[in-house]
C-alpha positions in Angstrom: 0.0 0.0 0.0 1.4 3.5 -0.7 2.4 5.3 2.2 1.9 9.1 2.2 4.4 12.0 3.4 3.0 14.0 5.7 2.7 17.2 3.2 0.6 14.5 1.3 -1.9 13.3 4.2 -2.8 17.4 4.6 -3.5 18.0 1.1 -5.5 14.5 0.9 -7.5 15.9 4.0 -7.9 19.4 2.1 -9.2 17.4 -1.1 -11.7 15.4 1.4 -13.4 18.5 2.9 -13.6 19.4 -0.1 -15.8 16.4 -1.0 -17.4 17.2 2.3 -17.7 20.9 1.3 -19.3 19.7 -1.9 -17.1 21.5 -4.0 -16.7 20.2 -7.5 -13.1 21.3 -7.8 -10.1 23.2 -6.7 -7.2 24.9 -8.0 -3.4 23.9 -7.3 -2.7 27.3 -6.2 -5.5 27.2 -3.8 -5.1 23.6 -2.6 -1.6 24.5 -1.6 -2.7 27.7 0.0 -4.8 25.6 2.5 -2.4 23.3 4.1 -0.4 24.8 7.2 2.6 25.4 6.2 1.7 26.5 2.6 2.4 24.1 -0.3 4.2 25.9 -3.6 1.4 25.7 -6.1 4.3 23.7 -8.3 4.9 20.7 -6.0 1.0 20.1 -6.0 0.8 17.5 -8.7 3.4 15.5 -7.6 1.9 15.3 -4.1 -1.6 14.6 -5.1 -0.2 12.3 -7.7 0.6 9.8 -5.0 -2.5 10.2 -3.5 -4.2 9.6 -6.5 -2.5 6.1 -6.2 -3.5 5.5 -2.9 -7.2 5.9 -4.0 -6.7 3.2 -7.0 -5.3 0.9 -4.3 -8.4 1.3 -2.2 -10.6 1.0 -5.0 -11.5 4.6 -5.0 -11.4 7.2 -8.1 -8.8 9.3 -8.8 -8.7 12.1 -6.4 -6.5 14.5 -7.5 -8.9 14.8 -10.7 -10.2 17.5 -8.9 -7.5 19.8 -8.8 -7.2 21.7 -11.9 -5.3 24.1 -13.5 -7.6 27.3 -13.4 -7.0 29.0 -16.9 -7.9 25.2 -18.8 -10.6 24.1 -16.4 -9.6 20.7 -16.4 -6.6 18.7 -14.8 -3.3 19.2 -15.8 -1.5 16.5 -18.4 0.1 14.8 -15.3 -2.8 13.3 -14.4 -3.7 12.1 -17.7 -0.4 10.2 -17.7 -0.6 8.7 -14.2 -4.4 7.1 -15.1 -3.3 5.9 -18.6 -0.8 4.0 -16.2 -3.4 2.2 -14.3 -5.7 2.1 -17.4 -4.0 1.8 -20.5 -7.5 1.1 -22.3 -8.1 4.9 -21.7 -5.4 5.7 -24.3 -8.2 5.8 -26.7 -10.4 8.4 -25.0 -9.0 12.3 -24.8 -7.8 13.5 -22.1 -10.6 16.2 -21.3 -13.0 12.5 -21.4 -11.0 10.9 -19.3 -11.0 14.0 -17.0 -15.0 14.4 -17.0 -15.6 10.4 -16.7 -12.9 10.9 -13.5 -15.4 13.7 -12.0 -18.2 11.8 -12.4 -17.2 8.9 -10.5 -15.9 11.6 -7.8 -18.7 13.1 -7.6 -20.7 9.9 -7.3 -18.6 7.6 -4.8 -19.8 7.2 -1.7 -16.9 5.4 0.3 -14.2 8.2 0.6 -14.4 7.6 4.5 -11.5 4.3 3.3 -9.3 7.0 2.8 -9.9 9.2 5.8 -9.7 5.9 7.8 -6.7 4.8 6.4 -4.9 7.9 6.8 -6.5 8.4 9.8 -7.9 11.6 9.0 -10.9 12.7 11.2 -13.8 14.2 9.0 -17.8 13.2 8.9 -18.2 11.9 5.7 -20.8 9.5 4.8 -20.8 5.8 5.9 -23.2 2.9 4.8 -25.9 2.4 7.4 -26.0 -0.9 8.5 -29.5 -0.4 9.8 -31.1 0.4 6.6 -32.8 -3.0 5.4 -30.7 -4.7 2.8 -34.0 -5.7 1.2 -36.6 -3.5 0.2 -40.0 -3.6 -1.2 -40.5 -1.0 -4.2 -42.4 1.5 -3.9 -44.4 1.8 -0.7 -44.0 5.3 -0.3 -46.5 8.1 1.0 -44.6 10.1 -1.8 -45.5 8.2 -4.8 -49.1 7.2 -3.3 -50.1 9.7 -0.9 -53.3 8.6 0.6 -53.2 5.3 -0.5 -52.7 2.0 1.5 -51.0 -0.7 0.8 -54.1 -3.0 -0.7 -54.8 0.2 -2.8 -51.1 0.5 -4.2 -50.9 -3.7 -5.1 -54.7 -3.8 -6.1 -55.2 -0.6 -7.9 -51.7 0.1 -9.3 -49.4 -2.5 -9.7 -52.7 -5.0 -10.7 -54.4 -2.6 -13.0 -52.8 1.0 -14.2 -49.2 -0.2 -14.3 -49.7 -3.1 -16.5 -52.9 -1.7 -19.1 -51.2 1.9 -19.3 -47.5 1.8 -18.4 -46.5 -1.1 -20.0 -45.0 -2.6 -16.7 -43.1 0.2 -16.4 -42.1 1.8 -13.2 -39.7 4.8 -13.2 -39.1 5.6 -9.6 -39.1 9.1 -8.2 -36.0 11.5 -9.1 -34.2 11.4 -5.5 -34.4 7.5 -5.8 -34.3 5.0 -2.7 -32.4 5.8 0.8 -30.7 2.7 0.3 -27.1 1.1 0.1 -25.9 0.1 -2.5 -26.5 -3.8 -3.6 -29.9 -3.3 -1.9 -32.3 -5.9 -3.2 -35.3 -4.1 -4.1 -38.6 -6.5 -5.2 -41.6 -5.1 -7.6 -44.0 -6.4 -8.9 -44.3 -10.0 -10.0 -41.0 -11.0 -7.3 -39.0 -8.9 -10.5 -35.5 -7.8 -8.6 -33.3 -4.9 -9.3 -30.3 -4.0 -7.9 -30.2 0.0 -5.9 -27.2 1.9 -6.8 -25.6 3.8 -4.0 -27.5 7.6 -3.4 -25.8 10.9 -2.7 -26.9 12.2 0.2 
């Protein structure tokens, strides 16, 4: 496992308040600026570069995709070279792709509290619940039914308009399903579809 300097554990603890923060990126000048003492903006990749690495060997996205070089907009070619490392495959996509795609999964991972843990940083980021049911039964919310019961939802919904004027189709409300991910959410019929992890 990569082991971090300590000017590296600081910035990695800047970049996960920043995840914290919500913040969709930074700047290297800025990142720099918020560890104590301050980090010369030009050292920056190199630094984040290794964390980047730690966060492949915890199965985690690339985090120092979010550092960018604030006349492009995007991450600086360094990065691009250190992911077509650990994915060669990517050699086909542009760097600016590979950059966005990187974001995204940033912006959607839910498990950044392996790194804190690991380098024992101390931030409240989001953790699985482990008292949310693994298993849930779709939808059975006052939201989608308000004023209906249970019998109403099966008889009148799932039994009639769902199959005659839906087509058995059942697109669940926009902010999804408080639920971990690999919940095993049931519908109709004992059909089973796998949750994907929510933002919360």
């Amino acid at each position: 496992m990569t082991k971090l300097t300590d000017k590296e554990i600081k910035l990695a603890e800047q970049l996960l308040l920043s995840i914290k923060n919500m913040e969709l990126h930074i700047g290297y000048k800025e990142l720099g600026e918020r560890v104590v003492p301050p980090i010369f903006h030009r050292q920056v990749p190199n630094y984040i570069g290794e964390i980047s690495k730690l966060c492949y060997e915890l199965g985690l996205p690339f985090l120092s995709a979010k550092v960018i070089n604030k006349d492009t907009k995007t991450a600086g070619y360094g990065f691009y070279k250190l992911y077509l490392d650990y994915f060669p495959e990517a050699k086909n996509l542009t760097p600016d792709q590979v950059y966005f795609e990187e974001c995204k999964k940033i912006n959607d991972c839910t498990e950044w509290y392996k790194l804190a843990d690991y380098l024992h940083i101390e931030i409240d980021l989001s953790r699985p619940n482990d008292e949310l049911p693994s298993i849930r039964i779709l939808p059975m919310s006052k939201e989608e039914f308000p004023e209906m019961d249970i019998e109403d939802v099966q008889n009148d919904y799932f039994l009639g308009d769902l199959i005659e004027h839906q087509n058995g189709m059942y697109y669940y409300r926009n902010s999804g399903m408080n639920s971990i991910s690999g919940t095993l959410v049931l519908g109709l019929a004992g059909e089973s579809y796998s949750s994907s992890p929510q933002t919360r």
